[in-house]
N, C-alpha and C positions, 0 to 999 in steps of 0.2 A: 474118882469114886473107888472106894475098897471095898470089895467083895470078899467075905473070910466065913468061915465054919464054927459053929460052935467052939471050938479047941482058943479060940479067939475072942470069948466073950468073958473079957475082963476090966474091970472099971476103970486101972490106971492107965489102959492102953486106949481105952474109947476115949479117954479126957485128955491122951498126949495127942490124937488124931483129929479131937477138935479143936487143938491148941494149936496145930498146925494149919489152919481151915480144909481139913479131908473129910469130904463129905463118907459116909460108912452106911455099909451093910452086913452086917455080924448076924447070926441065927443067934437067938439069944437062949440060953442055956434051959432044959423044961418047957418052953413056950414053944419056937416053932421050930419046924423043920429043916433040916440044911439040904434037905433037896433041890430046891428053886433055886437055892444059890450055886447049884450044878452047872446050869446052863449059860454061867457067863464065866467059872471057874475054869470048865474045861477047855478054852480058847488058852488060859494062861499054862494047861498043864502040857497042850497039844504042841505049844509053841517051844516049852521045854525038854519036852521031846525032841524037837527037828534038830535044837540045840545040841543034845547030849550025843548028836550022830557024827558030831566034829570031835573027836578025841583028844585032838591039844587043848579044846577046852573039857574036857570030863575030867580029865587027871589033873589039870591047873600046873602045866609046867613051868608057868613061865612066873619069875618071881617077881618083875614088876609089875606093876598094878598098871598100868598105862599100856604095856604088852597086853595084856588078860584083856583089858577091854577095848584093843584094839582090833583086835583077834575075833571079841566077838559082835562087835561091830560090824567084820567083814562073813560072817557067821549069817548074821541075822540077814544082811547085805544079799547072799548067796540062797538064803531059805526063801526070802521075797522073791528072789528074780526066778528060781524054779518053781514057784505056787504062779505068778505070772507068765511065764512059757506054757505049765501045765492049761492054764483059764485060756489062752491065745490061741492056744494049738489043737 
């Protein structure tokens, strides 16, 4: 399911996401508010956060594309296993 902000309430885009079967939650532009969609948004901005504190991946040094996401693979790998320490401990 997509969770997006008003900035995102465009027709060709809602009809490529249901052509894709993605289920959507867009604030639709005038009608309602993009606050509620706050509270399931900030998991993805909190999580891009923990990301941007590995600097080989902020800067994108690496020019293969298989490197970048292995990198952040071992990224995401390393954010998981210290929010799990942090919960155990």
């Amino acid at each position: 399911r997509l969770h997006a902000d008003k900035a995102y309430d465009v027709p060709h885009l809602r009809q490529w996401l249901w052509g894709k079967h993605i289920s959507v939650r867009i604030a639709r532009k005038g009608v309602e508010s993009s606050e509620r969609l706050g509270r399931h948004r900030w998991v993805i901005e909190r999580t891009m956060s923990w990301l941007t504190g590995y600097h080989r991946l902020n800067h994108r040094y690496e020019r293969h594309p298989r490197n970048y996401l292995a990198f952040l693979g071992l990224a995401a790998a390393l954010c998981c296993y210290k929010r799990l320490i942090r919960l155990t401990t």
